[in-house]
LUMKOL-574252 format. One record per residue (C-alpha): y, z, x; residue in three letters; residue number from 1. Coordinates in steps of 0.5 Angstrom, whole numbers, padded with zeros to 4 digits. Layout:
<atoms>
@c2: Y; c3: Z; c1: X; residu: ALA; num: NUM
...
</atoms>
This chain:
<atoms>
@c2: 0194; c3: 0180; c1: 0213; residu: UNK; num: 1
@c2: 0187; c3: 0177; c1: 0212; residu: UNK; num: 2
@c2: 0189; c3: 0172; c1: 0218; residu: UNK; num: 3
@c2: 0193; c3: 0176; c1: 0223; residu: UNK; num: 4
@c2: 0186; c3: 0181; c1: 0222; residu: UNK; num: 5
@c2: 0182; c3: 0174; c1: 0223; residu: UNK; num: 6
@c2: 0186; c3: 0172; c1: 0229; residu: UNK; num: 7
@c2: 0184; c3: 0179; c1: 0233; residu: UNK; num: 8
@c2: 0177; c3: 0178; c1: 0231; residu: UNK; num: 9
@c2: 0176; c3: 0182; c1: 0226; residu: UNK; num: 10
@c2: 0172; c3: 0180; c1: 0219; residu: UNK; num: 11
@c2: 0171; c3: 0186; c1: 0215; residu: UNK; num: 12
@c2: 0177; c3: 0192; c1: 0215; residu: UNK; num: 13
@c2: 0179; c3: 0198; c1: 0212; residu: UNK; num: 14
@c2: 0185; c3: 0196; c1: 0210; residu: UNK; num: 15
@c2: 0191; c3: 0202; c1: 0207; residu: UNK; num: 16
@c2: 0197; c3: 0201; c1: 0202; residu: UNK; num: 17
@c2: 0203; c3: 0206; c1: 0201; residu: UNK; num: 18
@c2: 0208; c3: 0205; c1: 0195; residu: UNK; num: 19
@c2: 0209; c3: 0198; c1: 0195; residu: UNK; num: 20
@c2: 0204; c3: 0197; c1: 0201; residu: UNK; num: 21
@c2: 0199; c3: 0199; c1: 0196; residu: UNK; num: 22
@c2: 0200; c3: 0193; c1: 0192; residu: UNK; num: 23
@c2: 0200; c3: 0188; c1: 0198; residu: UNK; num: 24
@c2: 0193; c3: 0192; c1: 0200; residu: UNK; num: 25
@c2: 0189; c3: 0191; c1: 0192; residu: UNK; num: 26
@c2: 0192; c3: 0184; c1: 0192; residu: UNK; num: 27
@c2: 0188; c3: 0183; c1: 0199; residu: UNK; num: 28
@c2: 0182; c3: 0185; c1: 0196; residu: UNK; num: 29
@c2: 0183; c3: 0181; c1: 0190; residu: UNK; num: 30
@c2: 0184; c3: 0174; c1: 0193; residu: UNK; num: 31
@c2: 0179; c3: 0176; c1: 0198; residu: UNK; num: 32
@c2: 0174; c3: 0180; c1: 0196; residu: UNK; num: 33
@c2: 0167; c3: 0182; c1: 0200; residu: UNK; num: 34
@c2: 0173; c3: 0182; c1: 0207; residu: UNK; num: 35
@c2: 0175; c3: 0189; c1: 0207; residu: UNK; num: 36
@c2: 0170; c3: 0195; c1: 0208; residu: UNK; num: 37
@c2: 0175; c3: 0200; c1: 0205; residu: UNK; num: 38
@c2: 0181; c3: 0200; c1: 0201; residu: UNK; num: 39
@c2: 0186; c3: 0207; c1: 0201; residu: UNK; num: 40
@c2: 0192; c3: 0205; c1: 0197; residu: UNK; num: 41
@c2: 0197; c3: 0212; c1: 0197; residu: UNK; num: 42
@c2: 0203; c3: 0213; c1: 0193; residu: UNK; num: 43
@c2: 0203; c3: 0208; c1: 0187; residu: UNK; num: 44
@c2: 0204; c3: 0208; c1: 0180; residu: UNK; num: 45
@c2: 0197; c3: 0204; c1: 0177; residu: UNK; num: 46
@c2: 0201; c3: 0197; c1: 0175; residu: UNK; num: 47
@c2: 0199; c3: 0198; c1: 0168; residu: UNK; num: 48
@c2: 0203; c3: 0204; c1: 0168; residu: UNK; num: 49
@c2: 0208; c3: 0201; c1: 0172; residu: UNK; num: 50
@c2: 0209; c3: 0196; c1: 0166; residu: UNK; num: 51
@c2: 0208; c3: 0200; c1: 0160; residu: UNK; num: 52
@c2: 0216; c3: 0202; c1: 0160; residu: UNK; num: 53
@c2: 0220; c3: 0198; c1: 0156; residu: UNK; num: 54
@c2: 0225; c3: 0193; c1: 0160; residu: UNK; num: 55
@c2: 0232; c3: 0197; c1: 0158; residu: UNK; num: 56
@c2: 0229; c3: 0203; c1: 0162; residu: UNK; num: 57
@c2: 0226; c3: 0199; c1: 0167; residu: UNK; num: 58
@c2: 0233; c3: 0195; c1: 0168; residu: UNK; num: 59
@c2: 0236; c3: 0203; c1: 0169; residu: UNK; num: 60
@c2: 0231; c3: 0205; c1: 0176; residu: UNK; num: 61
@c2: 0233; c3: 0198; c1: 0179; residu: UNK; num: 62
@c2: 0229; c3: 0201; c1: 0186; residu: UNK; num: 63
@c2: 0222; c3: 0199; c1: 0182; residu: UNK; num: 64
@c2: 0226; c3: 0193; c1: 0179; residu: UNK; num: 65
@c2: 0231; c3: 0191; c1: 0183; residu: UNK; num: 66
@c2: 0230; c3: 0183; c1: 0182; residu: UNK; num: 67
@c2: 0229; c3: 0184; c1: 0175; residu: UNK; num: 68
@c2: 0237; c3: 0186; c1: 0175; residu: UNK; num: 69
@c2: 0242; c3: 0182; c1: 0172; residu: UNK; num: 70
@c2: 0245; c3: 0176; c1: 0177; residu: UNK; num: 71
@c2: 0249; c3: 0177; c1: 0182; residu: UNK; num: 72
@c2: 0246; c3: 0184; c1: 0183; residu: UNK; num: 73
@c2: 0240; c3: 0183; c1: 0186; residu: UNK; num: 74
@c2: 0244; c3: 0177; c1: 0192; residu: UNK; num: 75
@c2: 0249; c3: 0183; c1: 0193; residu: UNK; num: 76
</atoms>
C-alpha cells in the first residue's frame, strides 16, 4: 500500500480498513509511522479481544481462524 501510494505521488495518505483491511490498515501505520495523515479502521474486533477466546472456541469460528484449522482443512 505505502509504494503503490509513493508510485502516484502521494507521501502522506489517509488510509481506511474494513474487517480484515483494518488490520492491514494499522499495521501500515505501524511499520510506517509519520505517513499516513489519517487512520479509519471499521468493522474489526480489537486484536486483544480477538485473541483473549481460548484455542478450542477459536478453532470452532474457522471464518476468524481459518489457517489455524487442522491440516488439510485450510489446503481444501
Amino acid at each position: 500500500m505505502i509504494e503503490a501510494m509513493e508510485q502516484l505521488g502521494h507521501v502522506h495518505f489517509g488510509l481506511a480498513g474494513h474487517d480484515r483491511g483494518g488490520r492491514v490498515a494499522y499495521r501500515s501505520r505501524s511499520n510506517h509511522p509519520g505517513r499516513l495523515s489519517r487512520l479509519a479502521v471499521l468493522d474489526i474486533l480489537p486484536t486483544y479481544d480477538y485473541w483473549r477466546m481460548d484455542r478450542l472456541y477459536a478453532l470452532k469460528i474457522y471464518h476468524w481462524t481459518f489457517l489455524a484449522q487442522p491440516f488439510p482443512l485450510p489446503k481444501r
